[in-house]
KOLFIDO-808373 format. One line per field, with one value per residue: z, x, y of N, C-alpha, C in turn; residue in one letter. Coordinates in pm, whole numbers. Atoms other than C-alpha are relative to their C-alpha. Example, Ala and Ser with C-alpha at 12.3 -4.5 7.8 and 13.67 -1.06 7.14 Angstrom:
! KOLFIDO-808373
n_Z	[0,-6]
n_X	[89,-82]
n_Y	[-119,-119]
ca_Z	[780,714]
ca_X	[1230,1367]
ca_Y	[-450,-106]
c_Z	[0,73]
c_X	[90,-77]
c_Y	[120,109]
type	[A,S]
***
This chain:
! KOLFIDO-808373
n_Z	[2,-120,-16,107,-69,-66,113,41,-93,-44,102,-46,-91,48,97,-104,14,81,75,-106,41,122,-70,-66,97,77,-97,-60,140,-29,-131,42,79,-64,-82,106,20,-129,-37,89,-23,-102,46,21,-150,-126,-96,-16,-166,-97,88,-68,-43,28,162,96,98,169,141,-21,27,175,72,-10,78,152,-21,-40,160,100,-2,-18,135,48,68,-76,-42,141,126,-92,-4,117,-30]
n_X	[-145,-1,-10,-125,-117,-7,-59,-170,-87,3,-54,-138,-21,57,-166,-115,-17,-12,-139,-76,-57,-103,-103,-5,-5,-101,-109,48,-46,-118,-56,59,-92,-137,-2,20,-131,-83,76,-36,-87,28,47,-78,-102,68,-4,154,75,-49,-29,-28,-135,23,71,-123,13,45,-115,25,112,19,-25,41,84,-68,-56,99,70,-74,4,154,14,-96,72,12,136,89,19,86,140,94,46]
n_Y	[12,77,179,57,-14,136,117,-12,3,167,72,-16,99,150,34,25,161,107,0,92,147,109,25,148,93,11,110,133,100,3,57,196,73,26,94,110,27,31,100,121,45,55,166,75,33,90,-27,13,115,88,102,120,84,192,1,-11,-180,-51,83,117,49,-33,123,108,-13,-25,115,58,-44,106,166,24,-6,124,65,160,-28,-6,103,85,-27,41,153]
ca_Z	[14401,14761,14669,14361,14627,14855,14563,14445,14800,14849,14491,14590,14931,14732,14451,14782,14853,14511,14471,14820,14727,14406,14563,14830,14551,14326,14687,14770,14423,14436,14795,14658,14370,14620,14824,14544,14486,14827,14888,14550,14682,15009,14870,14676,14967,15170,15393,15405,15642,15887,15700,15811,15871,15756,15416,15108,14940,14631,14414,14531,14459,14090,14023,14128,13931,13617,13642,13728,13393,13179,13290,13253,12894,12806,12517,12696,12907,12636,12468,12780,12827,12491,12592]
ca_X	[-6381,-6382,-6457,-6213,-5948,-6033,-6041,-5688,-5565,-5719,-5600,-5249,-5271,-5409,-5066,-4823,-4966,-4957,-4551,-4472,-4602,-4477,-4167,-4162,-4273,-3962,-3750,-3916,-3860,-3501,-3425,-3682,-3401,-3131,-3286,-3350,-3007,-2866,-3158,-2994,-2658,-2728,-2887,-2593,-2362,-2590,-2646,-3037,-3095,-2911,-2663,-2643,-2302,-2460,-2571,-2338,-2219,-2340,-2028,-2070,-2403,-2391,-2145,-2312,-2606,-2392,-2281,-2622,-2775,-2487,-2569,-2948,-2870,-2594,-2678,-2659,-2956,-3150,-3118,-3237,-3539,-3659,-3658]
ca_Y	[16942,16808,16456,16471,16532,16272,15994,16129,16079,15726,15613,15777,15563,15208,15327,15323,14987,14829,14979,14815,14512,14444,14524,14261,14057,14136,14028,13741,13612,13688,13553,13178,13195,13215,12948,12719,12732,12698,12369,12187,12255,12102,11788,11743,11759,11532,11744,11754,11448,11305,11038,10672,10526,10171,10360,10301,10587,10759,10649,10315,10267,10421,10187,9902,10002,10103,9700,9619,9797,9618,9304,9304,9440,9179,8972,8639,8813,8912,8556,8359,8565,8531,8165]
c_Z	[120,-4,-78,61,73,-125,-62,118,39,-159,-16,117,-74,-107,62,9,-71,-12,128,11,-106,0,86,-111,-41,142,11,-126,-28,126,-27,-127,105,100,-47,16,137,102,-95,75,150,16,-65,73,86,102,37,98,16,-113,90,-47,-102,-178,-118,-82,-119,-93,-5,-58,-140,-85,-22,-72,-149,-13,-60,-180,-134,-30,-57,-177,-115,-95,43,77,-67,-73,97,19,-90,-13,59]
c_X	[52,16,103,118,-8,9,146,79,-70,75,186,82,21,176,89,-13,44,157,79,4,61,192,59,-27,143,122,-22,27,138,34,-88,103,129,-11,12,118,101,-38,141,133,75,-52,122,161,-61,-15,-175,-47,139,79,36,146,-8,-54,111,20,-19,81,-52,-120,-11,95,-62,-121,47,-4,-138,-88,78,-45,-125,10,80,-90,-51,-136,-105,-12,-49,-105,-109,-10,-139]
c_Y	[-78,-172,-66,-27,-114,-148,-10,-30,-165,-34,-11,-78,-167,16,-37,-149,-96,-14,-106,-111,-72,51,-88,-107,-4,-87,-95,-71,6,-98,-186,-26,-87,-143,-146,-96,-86,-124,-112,3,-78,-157,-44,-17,-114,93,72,-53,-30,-110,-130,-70,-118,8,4,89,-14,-97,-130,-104,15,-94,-124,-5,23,-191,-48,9,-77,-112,-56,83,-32,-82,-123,61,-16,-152,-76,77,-9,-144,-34]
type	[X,X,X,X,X,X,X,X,X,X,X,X,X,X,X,X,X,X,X,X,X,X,X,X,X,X,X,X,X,X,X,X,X,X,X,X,X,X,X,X,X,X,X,X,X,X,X,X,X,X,X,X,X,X,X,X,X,X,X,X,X,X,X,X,X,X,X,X,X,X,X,X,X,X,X,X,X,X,X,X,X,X,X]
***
């Protein structure tokens, strides 16, 4: 009966362990949602790196690429390349 007791009191120790860690688990996967979250909304602030003065802003640039994609799929394009 001696040894049954000691195995019920290590398996009762090894249960404490498993509930504490899949506890920290369940936080740590909560608090990597919250960070997720609080990374994307940091990138889309700019505020990740350092921003350069000399760099043209977002808007700016998506226009100039909206333009850019028009142009390059304008028919007049399209009909000189198949030249």
């Amino acid at each position: 009966m001696g040894e049954q007791r000691q195995i019920a009191r290590i398996l009762g120790e090894l249960l404490g362990v498993i509930t504490a860690r899949d506890s920290a688990t369940v936080e740590l996967a909560a608090r990597l949602s919250e960070l997720e979250s609080a990374t994307l909304a940091k990138a889309f602030r700019g505020e990740l790196v350092p921003q350069d003065p000399k760099d043209e802003p977002a808007a700016d640039m998506l226009s100039r690429l909206r333009i850019e994609a028009a142009a390059e799929s304008s028919p007049q394009r399209r009909s000189k390349a198949a030249e």
